[in-house]
C-alpha positions as CSV (number, residue, x, y, z in Angstrom):
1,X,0.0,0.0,0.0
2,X,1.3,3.8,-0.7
3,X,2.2,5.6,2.5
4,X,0.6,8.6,3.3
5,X,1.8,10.7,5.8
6,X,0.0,14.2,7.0
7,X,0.3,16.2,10.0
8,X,-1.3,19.6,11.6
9,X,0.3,21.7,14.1
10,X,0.8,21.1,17.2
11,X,-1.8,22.8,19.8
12,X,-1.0,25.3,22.4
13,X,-2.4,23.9,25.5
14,X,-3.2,27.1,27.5
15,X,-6.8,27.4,26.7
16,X,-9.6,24.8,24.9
17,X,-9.5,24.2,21.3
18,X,-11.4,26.7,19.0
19,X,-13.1,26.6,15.5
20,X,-9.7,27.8,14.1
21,X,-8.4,24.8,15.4
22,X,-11.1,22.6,14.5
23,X,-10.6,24.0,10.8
24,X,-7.0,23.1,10.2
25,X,-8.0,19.7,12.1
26,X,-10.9,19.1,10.2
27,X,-9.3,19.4,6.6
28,X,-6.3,17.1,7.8
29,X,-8.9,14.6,8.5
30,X,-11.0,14.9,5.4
31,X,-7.1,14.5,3.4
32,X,-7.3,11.2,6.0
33,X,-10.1,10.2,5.2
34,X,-10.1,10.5,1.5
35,X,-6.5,9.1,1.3
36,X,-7.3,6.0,3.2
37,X,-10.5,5.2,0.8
38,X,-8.3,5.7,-1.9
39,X,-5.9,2.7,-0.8
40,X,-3.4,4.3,1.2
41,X,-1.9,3.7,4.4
42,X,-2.2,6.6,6.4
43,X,-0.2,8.1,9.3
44,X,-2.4,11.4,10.6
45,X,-0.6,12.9,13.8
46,X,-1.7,15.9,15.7
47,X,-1.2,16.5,19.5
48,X,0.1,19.3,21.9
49,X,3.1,21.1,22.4
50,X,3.7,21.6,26.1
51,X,7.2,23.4,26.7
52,X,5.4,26.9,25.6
53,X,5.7,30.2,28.1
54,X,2.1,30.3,27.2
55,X,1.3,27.3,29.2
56,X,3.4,28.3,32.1
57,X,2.0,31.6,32.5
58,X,-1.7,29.5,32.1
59,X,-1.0,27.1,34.9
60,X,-0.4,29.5,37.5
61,X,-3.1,31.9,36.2
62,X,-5.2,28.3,36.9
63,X,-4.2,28.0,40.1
64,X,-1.5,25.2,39.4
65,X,1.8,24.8,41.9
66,X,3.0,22.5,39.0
67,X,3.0,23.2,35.6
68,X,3.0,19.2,34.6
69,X,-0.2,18.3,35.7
70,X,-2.1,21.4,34.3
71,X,-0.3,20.2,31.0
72,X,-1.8,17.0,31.6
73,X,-5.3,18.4,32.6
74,X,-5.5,20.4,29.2
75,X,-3.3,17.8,26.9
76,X,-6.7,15.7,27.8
77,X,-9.1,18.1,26.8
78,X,-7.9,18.6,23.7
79,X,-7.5,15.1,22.6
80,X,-11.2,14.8,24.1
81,X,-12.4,17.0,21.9
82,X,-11.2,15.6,18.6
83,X,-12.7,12.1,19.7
84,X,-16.0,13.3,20.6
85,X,-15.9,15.4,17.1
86,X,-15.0,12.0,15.3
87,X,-11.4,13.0,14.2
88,X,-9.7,10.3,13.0
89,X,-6.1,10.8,14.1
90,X,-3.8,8.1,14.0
91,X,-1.0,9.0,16.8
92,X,-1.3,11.9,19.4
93,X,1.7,13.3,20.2
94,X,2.9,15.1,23.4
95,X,5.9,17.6,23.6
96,X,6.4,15.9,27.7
97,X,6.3,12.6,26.4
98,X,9.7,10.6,26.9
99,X,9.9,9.5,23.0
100,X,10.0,13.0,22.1
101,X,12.4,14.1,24.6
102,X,14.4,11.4,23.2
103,X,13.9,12.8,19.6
104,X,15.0,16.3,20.8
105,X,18.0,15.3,22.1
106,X,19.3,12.8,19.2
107,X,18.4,15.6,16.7
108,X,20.5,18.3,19.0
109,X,23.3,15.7,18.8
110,X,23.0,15.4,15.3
111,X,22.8,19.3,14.0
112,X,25.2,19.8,16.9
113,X,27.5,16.9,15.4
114,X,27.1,18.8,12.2
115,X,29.0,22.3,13.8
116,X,26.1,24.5,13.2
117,X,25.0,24.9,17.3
118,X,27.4,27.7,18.5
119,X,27.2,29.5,21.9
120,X,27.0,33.6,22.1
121,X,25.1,36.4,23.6
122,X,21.9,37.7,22.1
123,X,19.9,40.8,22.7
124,X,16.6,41.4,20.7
125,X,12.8,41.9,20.7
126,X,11.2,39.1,21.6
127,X,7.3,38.4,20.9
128,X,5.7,36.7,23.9
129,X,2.6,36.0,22.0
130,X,5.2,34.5,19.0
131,X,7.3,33.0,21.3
132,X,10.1,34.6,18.4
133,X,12.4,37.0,18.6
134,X,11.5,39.4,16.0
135,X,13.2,42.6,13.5
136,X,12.3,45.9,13.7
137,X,11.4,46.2,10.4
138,X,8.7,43.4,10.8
139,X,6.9,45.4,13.5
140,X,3.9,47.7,12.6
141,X,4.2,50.9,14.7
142,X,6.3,49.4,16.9
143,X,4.2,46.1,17.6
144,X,3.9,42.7,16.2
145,X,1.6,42.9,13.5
146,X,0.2,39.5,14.4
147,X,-0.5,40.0,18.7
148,X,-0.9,43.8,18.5
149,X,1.7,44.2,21.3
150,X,4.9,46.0,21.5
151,X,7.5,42.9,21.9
152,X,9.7,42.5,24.8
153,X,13.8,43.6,24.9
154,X,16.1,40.2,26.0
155,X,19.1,39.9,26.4
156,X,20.8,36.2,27.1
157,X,23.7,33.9,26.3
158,X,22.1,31.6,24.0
159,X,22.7,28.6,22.1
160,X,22.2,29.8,18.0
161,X,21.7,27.5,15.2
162,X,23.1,28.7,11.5
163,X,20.5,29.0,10.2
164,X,22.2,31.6,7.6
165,X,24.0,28.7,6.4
166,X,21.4,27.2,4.6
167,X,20.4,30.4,2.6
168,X,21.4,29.1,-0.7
169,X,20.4,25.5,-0.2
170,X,16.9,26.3,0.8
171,X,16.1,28.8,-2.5
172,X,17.6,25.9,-4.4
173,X,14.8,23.5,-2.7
174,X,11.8,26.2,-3.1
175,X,13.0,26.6,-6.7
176,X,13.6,23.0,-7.8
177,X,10.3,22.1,-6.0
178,X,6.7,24.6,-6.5
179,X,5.1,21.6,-4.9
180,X,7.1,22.3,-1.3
181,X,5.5,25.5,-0.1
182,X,1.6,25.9,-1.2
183,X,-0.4,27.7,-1.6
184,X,1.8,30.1,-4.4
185,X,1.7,33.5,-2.3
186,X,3.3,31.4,0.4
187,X,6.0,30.3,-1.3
188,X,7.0,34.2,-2.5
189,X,6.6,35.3,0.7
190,X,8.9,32.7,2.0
191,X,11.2,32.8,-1.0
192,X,11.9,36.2,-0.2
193,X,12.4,36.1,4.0
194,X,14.6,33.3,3.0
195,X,16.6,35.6,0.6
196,X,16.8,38.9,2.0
197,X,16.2,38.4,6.0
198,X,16.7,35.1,7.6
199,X,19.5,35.2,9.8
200,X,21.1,32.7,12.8
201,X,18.6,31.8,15.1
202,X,18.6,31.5,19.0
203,X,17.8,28.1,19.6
204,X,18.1,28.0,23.7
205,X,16.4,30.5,26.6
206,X,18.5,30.9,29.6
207,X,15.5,32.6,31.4
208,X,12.9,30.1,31.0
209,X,13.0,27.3,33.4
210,X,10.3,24.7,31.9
211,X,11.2,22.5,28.4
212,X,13.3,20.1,27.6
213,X,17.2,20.8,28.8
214,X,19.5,21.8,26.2
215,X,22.4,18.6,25.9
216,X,25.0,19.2,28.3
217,X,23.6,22.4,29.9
218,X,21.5,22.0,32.1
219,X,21.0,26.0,32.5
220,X,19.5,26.2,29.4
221,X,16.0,24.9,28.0
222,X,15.6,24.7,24.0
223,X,13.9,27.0,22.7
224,X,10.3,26.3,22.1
225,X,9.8,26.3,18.3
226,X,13.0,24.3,18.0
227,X,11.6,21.7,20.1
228,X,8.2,21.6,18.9
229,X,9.1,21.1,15.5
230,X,10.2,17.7,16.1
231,X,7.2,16.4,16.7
232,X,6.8,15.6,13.2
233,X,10.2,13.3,13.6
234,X,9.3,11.9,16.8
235,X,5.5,11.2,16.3
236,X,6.8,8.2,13.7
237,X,9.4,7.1,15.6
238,X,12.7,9.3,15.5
239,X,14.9,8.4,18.2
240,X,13.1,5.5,19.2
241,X,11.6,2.9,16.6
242,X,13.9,3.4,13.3
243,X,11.9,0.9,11.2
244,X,8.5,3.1,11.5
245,X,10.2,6.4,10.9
246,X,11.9,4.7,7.9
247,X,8.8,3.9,6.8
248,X,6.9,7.1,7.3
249,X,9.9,9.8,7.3
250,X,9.6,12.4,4.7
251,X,5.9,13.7,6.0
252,X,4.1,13.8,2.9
253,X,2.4,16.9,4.1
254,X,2.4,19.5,6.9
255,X,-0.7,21.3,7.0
256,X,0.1,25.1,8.9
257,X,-1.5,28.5,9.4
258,X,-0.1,31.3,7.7
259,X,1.1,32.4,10.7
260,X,3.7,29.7,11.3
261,X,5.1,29.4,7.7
262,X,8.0,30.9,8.4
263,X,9.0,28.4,11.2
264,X,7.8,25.6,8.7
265,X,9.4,26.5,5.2
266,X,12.7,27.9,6.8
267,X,13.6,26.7,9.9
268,X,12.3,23.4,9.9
269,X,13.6,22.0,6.5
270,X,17.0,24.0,7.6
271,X,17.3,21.9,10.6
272,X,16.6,18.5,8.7
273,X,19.5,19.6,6.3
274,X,21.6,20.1,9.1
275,X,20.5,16.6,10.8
276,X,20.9,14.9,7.0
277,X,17.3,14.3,6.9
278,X,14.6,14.4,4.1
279,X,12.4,17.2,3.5
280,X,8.8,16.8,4.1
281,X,7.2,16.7,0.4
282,X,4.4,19.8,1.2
283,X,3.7,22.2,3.3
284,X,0.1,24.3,2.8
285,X,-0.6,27.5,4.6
286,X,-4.4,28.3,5.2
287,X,-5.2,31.6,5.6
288,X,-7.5,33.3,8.7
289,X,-11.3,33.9,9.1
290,X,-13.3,36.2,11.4
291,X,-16.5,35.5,12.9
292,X,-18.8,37.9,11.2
293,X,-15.9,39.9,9.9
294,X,-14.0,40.4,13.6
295,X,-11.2,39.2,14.6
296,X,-12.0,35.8,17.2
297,X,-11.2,37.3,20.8
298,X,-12.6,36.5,24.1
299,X,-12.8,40.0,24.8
300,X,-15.1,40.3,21.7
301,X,-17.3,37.1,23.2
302,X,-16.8,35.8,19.5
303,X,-14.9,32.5,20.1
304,X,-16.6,29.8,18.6
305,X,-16.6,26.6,20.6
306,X,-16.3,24.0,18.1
307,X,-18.4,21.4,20.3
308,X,-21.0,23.7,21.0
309,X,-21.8,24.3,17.1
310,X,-21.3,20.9,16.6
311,X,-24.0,19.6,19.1
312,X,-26.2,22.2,17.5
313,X,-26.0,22.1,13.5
314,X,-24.4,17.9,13.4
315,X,-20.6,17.6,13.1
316,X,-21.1,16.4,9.2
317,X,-23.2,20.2,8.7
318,X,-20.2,21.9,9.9
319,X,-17.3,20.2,8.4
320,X,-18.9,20.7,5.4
321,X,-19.8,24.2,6.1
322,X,-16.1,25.2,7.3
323,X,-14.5,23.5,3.8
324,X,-17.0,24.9,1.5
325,X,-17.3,28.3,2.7
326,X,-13.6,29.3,3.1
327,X,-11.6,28.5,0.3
328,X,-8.8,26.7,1.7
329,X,-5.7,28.7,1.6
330,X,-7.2,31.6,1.7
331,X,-8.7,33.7,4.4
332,X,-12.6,33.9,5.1
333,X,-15.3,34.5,7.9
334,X,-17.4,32.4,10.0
335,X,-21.4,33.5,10.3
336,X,-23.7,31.0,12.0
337,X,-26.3,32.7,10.3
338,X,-24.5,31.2,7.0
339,X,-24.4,28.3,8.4
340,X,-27.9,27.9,9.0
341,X,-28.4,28.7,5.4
342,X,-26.1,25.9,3.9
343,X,-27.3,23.6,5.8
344,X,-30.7,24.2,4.8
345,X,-29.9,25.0,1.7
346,X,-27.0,22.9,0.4
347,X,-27.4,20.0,2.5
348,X,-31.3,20.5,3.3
349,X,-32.9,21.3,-0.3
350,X,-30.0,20.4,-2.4
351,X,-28.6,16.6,-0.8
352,X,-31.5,15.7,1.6
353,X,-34.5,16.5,-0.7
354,X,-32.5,14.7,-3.5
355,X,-32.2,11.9,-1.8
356,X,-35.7,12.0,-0.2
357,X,-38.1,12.5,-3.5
358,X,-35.7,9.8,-5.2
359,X,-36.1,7.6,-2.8
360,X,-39.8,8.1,-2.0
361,X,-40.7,7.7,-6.1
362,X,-38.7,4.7,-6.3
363,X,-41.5,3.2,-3.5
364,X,-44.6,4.7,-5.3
365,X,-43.2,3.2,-8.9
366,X,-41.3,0.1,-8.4
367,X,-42.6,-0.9,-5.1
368,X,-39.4,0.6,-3.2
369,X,-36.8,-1.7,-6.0
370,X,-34.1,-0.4,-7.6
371,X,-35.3,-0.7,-11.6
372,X,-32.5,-2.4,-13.8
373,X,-29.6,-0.5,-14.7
374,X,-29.2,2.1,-17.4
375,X,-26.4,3.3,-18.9
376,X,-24.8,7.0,-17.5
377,X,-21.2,8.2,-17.4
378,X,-20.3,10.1,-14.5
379,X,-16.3,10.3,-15.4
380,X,-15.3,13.6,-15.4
381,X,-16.9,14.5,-12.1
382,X,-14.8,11.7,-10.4
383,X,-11.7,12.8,-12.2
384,X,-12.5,17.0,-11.3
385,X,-12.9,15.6,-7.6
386,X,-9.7,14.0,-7.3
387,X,-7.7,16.4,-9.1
388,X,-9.3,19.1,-6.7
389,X,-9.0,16.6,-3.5
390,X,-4.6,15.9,-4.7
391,X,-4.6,19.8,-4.8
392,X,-6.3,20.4,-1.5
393,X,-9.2,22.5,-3.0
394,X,-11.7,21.5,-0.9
395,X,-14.4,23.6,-2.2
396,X,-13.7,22.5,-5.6
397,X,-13.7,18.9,-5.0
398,X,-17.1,20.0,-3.4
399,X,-18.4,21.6,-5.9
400,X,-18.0,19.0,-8.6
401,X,-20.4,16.6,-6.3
402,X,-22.9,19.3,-5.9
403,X,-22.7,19.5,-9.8
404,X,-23.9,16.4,-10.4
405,X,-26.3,16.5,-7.9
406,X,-27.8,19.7,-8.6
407,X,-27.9,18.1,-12.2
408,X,-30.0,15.3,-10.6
409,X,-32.4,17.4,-9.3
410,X,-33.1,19.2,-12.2
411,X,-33.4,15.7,-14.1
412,X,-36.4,14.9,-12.3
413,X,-37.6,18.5,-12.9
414,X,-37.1,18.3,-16.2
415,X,-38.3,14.3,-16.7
416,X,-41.1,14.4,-14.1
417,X,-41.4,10.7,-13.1
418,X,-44.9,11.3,-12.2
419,X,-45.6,12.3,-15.7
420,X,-43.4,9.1,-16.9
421,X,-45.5,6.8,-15.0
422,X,-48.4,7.4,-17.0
423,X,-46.6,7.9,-20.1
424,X,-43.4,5.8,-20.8
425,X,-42.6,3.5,-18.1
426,X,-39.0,2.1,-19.8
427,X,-38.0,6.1,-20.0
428,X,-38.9,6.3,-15.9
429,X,-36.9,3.3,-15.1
430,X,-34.4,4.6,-16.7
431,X,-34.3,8.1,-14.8
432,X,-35.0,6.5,-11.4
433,X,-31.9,4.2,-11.9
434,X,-30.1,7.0,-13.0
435,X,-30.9,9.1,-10.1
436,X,-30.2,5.8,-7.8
437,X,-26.7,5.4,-9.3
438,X,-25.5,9.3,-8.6
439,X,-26.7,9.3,-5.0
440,X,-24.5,6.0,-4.5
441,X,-21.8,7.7,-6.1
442,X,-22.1,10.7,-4.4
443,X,-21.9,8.9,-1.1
444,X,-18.4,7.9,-2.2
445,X,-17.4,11.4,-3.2
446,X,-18.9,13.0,0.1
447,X,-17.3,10.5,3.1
448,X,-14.5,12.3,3.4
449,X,-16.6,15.8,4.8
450,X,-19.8,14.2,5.5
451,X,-18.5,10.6,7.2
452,X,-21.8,10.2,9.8
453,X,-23.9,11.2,6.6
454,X,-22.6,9.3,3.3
455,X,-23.3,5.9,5.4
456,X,-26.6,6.6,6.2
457,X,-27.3,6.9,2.4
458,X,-26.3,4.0,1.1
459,X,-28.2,2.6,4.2
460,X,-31.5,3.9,2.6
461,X,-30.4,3.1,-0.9
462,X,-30.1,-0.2,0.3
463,X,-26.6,-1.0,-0.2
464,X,-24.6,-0.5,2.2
465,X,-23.7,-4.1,2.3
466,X,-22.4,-4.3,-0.7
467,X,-20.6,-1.5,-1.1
468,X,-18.6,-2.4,1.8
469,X,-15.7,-3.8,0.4
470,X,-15.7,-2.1,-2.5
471,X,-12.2,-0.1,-3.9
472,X,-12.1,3.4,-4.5
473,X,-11.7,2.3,-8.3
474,X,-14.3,0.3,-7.9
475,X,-17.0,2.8,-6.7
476,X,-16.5,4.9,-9.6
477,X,-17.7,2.2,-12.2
478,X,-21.1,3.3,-13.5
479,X,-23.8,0.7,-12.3
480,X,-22.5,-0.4,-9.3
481,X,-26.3,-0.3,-7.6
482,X,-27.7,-3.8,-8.1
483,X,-31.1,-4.5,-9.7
484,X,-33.6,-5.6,-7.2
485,X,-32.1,-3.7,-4.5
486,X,-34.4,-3.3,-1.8
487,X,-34.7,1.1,-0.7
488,X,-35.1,1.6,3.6
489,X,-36.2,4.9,3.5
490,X,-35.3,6.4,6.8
491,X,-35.5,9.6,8.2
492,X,-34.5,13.2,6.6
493,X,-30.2,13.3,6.9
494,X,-31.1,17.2,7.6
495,X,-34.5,17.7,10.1
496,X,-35.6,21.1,9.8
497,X,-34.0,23.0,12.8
498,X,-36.5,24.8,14.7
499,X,-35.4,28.3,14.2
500,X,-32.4,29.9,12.1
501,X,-29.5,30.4,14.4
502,X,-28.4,34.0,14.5
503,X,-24.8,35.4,14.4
């Protein structure tokens, strides 16, 4: 089987996850999902990184005398909330966990073996918020342009990492290789940090006392991103199990927010130079949204509790909501009130009445049997799907199943069964088989974003049984529904909700 292997960041544990966080989370596991039903063997990996400032300062603004078990506390929560919202990570990886420490430390051996750690003194602004030192010239009036706040003056002896070294070696990669930073704007914004501004970077803080000690001085703690960035490397076994990180190792693809790109595009595959490893193959930036065109803040009372809209609207709504709505890459807003209107609209009227009338004719004309097959070609929406899925257009991929379904529905506009059944029965055979066969390939198509849903409808068309083992390459063959199928009917995939939820 192929090898697939994607990861998202790794989660701040200082407060509970958000629908930011349940965004970048969700489309990892849609690419999971999809990849898996397409033969592969997947490795997803998300989890926590623990050795932040940001947790420290959260644990005794908790009321925690120890920072570990607040980490543990909160580490919980978050992996909590991806089980109860049906994510389908593979591994869970913790910063405090003793097979990354052991990661860390091998890879600081490694770069270190390499002669690119060196000791000196560093003074400079330093972004709390970041947790980066940052340039003057990428302050906006005088504060980071992401947190808003004026960064803080350090001064400390430091361990650096050369990261100038790799200058040339890293345009040469970004060149030779379009596919290694996505989307495009990324990669020039990279590109040119990489060029014109990346310099040696601190790599330890004397003046933090909780991480994971720097090799041999036991003063020192590495610096968070440094750590952190490991995870990738010691979530498949780096330092600990060589056969599964030979197997897995290079990450097929790191999905980021644009924030982080920087840390992910230049320091990252500069450290697995330095360490003589691989390059992951990918790494996609999404952008940003607001929530009804603000910026998400708990002094705003905008944060949007991904659980909370979930238990209202249905995970499935929302996924598909989140991945439709923002084109991925790009920066968007969240509105419950547009919510509400794709899911009555798109999923409601579009999917659910589809499926419902089909379903509900097929009982009044052929006493609730699927009619022998007719001939259809649905091709080139299969083909637009996956070359929008491989591309990580989520909306696209989207759209090309809500093409052919939207095309279904105005099939039985245009045909009118009930007119057929009076008129030309072999024609509404036809046309009902035809209608039949889309909704079971659109199951196929929609898994990925609407997993709780898709099964439900080939319950009701009746073969979920038989689809079962089915390939990927298998689902896409026209007439795959069986004559003499017997329909179950069930209950509407998306009830009426009893009132429009308001923004």
């Amino acid at each position: 089987m192929p090898k697939y292997y994607l990861t998202t960041p790794i989660y701040y544990v200082n407060d509970v996850p958000h629908i930011g966080h349940f965004y970048t989370t969700v489309a990892a596991d849609v690419l999971a999902r999809y990849r898996r039903r397409r033969g592969d063997e997947v490795m997803f990996l998300t989890g926590t990184d623990e050795n932040s400032q940001k947790n420290v300062e959260a644990a005794a603004k908790n009321g925690y005398a120890e920072i570990q078990p607040y980490l543990d506390m909160m580490s919980g929560r978050w992996r909590e909330t991806w089980t109860a919202l049906d994510i389908s990570f593979d591994d869970f990886i913790r910063t405090t966990e003793d097979r990354h420490k052991k990661a860390v430390e091998k890879f600081w051996r490694a770069v270190e073996a390499k002669g690119d750690i060196y000791q000196g003194d560093y003074e400079g602004l330093y972004c709390a918020g970041c947790e980066a030192f940052v340039l003057e010239s990428e302050l906006v009036d005088g504060k980071c342009a992401i947190h808003k706040k004026e960064p803080n003056r350090l001064k400390e002896k430091n361990w650096f990492f050369r990261l100038s070294g790799y200058r040339e070696k890293l345009l040469a990669h970004i060149d030779a290789h379009p596919e290694f930073i996505q989307p495009v704007g990324r990669r020039n914004e990279v590109r040119s940090y990489v060029d014109k501004f990346m310099s040696d970077v601190s790599i330890s803080r004397e003046s933090m006392k909780w991480g994971i000690p720097v090799p041999g001085d036991a003063k020192s703690v590495i610096y968070v991103w440094f750590d952190a960035l490991i995870n990738y490397l010691s979530g498949v076994g780096y330092g600990t199990d060589d056969a599964a990180f030979a197997k897995w190792w290079p990450a097929d693809l790191h999905l980021v927010g644009k924030d982080i790109i920087k840390f992910h595009c230049a320091l990252w595959p500069a450290m697995l130079l330095s360490a003589g490893l691989p390059l992951p193959r990918t790494v996609f930036a999404h952008g940003f949204f607001t929530v009804n065109g603000d910026k998400m803040s708990k002094s705003l009372g905008n944060v949007v509790d991904p659980k909370g809209v979930c238990a209202t609207y249905g995970i499935d709504p929302v996924r598909y909501f989140l991945l439709r709505e923002i084109g991925f890459g790009s920066d968007g807003d969240f509105s419950l009130a547009r919510l509400a209107e794709r899911y009555a609209g798109d999923l409601g009227n579009d999917l659910g009445n589809l499926l419902h009338r089909t379903l509900s004719m097929t009982e009044k004309y052929f006493a609730g049997k699927v009619p022998a097959p007719a001939t259809g070609d649905t091709a080139a929406v299969w083909t637009a799907y996956e070359a929008a899925m491989d591309g990580l257009d989520f909306a696209a991929a989207l759209d090309a199943a809500w093409g052919l379904m939207r095309d279904s529905n105005r099939l039985v506009d245009t045909e009118k069964p009930w007119v057929l059944a009076k008129t030309d029965t072999v024609r509404l055979a036809n046309v009902m088989y035809t209608l039949l066969e889309r909704l079971r390939q659109l199951s196929w198509l929609l898994e990925p974003f609407l997993p709780h849903i898709a099964p439900k409808i080939r319950e009701q068309l009746g073969c979920a049984a038989a689809e079962q083992g089915k390939t990927w390459e298998q689902a896409k063959i026209w007439g795959g529904l069986p004559e003499g199928g017997t329909i179950s009917k069930g209950e509407p995939l998306f009830p009426r909700l009893e009132e429009p939820k308001k923004a």
